[in-house]
One Martini backbone bead per residue (centre of mass of N, CA, C, O) as a GRO file, in nm:
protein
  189
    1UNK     BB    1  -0.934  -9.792   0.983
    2UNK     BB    2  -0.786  -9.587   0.801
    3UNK     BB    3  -1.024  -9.556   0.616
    4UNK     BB    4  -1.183  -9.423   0.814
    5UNK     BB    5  -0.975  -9.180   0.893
    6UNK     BB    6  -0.966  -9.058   0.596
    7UNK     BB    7  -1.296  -9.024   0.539
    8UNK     BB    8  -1.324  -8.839   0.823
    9UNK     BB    9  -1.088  -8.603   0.684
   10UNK     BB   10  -1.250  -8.534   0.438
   11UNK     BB   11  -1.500  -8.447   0.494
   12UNK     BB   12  -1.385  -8.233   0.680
   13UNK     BB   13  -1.223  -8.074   0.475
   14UNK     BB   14  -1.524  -8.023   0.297
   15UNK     BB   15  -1.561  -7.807   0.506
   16UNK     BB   16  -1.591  -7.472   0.529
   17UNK     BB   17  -1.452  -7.421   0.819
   18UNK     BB   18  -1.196  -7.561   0.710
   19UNK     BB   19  -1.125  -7.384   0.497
   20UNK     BB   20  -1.165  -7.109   0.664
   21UNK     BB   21  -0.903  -7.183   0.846
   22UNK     BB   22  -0.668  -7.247   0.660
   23UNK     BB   23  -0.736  -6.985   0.479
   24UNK     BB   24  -0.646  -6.808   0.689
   25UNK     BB   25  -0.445  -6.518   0.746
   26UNK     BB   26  -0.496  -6.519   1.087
   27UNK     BB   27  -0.676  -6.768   1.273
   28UNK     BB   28  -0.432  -7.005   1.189
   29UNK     BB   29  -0.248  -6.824   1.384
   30UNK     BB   30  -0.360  -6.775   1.602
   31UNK     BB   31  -0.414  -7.064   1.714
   32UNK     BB   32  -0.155  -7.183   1.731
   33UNK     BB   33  -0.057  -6.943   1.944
   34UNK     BB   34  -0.246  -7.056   2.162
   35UNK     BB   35  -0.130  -7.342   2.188
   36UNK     BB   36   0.119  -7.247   2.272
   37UNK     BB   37   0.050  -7.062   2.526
   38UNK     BB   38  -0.113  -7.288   2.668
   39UNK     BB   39   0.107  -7.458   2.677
   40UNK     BB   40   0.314  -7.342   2.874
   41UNK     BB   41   0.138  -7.321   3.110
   42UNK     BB   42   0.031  -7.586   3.165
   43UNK     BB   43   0.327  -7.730   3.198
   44UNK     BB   44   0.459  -7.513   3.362
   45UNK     BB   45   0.295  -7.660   3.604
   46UNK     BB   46   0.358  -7.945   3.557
   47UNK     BB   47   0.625  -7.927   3.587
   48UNK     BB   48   0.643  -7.830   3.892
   49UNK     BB   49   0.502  -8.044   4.021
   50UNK     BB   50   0.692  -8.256   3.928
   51UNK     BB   51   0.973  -8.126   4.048
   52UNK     BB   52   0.853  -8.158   4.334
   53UNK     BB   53   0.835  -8.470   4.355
   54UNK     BB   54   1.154  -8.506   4.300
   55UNK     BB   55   1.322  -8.258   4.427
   56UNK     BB   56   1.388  -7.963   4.268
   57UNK     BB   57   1.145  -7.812   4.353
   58UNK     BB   58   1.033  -7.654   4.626
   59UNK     BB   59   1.110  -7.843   4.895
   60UNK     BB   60   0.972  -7.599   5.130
   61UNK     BB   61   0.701  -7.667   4.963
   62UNK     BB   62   0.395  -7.821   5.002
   63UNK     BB   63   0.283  -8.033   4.774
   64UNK     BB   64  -0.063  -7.947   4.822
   65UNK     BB   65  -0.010  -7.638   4.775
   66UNK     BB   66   0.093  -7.620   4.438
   67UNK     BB   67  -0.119  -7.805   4.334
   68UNK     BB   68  -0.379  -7.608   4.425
   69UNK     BB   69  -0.237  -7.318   4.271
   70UNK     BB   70  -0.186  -7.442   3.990
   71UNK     BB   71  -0.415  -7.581   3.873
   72UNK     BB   72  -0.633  -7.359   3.751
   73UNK     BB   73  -0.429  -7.311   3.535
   74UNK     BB   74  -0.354  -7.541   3.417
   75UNK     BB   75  -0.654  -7.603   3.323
   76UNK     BB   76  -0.715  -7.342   3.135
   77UNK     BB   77  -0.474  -7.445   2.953
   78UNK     BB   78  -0.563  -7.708   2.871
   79UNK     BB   79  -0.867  -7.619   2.767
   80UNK     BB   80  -0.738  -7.474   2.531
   81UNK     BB   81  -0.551  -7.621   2.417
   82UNK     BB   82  -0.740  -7.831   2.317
   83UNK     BB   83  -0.917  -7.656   2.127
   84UNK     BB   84  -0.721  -7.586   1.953
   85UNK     BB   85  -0.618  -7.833   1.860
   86UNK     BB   86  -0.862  -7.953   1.713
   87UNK     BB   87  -0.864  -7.673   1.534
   88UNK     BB   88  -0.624  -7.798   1.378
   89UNK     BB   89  -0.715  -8.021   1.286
   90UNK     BB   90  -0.959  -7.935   1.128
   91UNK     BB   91  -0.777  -7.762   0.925
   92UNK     BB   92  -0.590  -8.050   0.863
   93UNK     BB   93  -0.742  -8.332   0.831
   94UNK     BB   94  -0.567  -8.533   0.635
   95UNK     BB   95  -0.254  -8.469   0.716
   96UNK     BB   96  -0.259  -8.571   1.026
   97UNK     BB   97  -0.430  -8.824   1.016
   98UNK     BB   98  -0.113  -8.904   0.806
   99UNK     BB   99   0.075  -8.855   1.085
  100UNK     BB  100   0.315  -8.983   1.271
  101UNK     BB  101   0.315  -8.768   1.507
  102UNK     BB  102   0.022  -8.768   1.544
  103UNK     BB  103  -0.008  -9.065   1.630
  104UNK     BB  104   0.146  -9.027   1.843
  105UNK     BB  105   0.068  -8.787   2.020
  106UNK     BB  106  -0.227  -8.918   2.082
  107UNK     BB  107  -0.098  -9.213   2.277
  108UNK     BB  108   0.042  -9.017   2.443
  109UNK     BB  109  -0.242  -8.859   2.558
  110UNK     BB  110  -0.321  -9.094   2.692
  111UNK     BB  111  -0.063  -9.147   2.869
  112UNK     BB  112  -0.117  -8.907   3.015
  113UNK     BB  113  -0.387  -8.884   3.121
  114UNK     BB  114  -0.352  -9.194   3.319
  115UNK     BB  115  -0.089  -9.085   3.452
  116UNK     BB  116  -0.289  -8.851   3.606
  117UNK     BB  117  -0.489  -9.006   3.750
  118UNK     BB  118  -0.275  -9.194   3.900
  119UNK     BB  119  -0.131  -8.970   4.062
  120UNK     BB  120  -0.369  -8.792   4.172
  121UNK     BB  121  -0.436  -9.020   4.319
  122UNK     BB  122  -0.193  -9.126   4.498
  123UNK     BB  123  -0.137  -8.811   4.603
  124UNK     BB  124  -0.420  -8.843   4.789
  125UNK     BB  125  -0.369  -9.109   4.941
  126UNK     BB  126  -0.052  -8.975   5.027
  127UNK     BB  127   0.012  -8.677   5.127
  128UNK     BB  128   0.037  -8.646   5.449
  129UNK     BB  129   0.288  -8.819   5.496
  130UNK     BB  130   0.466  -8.661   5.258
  131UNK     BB  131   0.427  -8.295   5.246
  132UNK     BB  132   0.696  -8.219   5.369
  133UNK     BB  133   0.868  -8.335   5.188
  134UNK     BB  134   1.133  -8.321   4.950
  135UNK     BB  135   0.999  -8.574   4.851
  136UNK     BB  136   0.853  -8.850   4.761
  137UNK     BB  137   0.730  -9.146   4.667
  138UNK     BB  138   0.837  -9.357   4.405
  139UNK     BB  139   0.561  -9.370   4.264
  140UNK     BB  140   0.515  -9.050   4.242
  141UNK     BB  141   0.807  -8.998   4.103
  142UNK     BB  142   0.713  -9.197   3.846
  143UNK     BB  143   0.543  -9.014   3.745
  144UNK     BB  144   0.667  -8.743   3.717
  145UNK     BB  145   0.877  -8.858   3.519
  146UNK     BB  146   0.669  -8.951   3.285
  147UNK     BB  147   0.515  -8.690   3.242
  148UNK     BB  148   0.812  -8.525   3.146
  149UNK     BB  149   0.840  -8.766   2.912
  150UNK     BB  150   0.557  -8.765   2.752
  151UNK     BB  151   0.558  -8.478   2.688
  152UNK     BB  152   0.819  -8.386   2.570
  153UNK     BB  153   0.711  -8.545   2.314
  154UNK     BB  154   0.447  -8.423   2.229
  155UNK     BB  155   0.588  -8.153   2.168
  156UNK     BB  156   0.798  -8.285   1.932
  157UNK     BB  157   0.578  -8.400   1.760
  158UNK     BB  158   0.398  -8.133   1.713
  159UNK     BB  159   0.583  -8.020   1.555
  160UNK     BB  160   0.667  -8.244   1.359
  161UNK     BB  161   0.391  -8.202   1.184
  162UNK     BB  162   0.483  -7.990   0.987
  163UNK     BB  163   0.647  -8.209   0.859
  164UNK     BB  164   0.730  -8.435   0.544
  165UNK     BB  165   0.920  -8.706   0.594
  166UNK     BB  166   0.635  -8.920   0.650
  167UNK     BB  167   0.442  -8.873   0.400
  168UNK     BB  168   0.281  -9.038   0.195
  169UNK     BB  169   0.330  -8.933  -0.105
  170UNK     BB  170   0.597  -9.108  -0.026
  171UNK     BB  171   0.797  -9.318  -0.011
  172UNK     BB  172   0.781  -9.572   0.217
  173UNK     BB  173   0.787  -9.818   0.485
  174UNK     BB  174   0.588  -9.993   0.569
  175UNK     BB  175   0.584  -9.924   0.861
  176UNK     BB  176   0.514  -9.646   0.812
  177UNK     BB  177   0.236  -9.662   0.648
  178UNK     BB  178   0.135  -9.808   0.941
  179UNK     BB  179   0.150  -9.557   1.130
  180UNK     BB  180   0.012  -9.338   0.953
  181UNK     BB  181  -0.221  -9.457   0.744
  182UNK     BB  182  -0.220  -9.553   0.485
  183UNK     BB  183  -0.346  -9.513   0.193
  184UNK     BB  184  -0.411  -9.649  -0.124
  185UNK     BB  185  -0.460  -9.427  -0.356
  186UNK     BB  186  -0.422  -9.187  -0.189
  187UNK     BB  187  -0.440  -8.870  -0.145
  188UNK     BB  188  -0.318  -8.566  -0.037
  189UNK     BB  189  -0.359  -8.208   0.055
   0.00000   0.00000   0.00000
């Protein structure tokens, strides 16, 4: 399976916009710019109605107010944050590809994704019941604080992909060169 993502990394790579994006003197830095500021809006909304659902932050507004009013910005942050990661992914994909950081962070956008659904479905199944309570009932307050501690690390890890720590090119431990996905005798580029 390594091989085969690393086979995928190179092609793209090999691509004239893969590369007219890295190199790009002004475009990947705008990119990475858009991803960082629409992380904030989307997390920001994300983070306040975790906040809300804990009853930490403005207990006496009612929950599914919150929801209804931060969903539009908080999707459009998502959607945007979204294109972007993709297109840095594009941009650097054989050194992403094998990098420990980002496969932990895109596991953890799986159980993020997972955690959201089922947040959703419970809040909407049960928001009458405790709508105006100052705090949520504890399986919504738990899926609340997965999500604060989920992305906490994705925006961590996100961070952690730029440094070459634990890249292929440098001697690591099995277990590292088995989560980063190195294949044996590849360069990185």
């Amino acid at each position: 399976m390594d091989e085969l993502i690393y086979n995928f990394a190179v092609w793209l790579d090999d691509t004239r916009w893969s590369a007219m994006l890295h190199e790009s003197y002004y475009m990947y830095n705008w990119v990475e710019s858009t991803h960082v500021m629409t992380l904030m809006i989307s997390l920001g909304m994300l983070f306040l109605i975790d906040l809300r659902m804990l009853g930490y932050a403005l207990p006496d507004v009612p929950a599914s107010k919150i929801a209804q009013k931060l969903s539009i910005p908080m999707a459009f942050g998502f959607t945007v944050m979204f294109i972007t990661g993709i297109s840095l992914f594009y941009a650097v994909p054989v050194r992403s590809a094998q990098s420990v950081w980002f496969r932990v962070k895109m596991v953890l956008l799986v159980a993020c994704a997972v955690n959201a659904y089922l947040f959703h479905k419970r809040m909407n199944e049960s928001v009458s019941s405790w709508d105006n309570d100052a705090r949520a009932p504890s399986r919504i307050r738990h899926g609340a604080a997965l999500s604060l501690g989920f992305w906490t690390i994705v925006v961590i890890c996100g961070r952690f992909i730029a440094y070459d720590w634990f890249d292929c090119d440098y001697d690591q431990s099995g277990f590292i060169e088995f989560v980063a996905g190195c294949v044996p005798g590849q360069e990185r580029f």
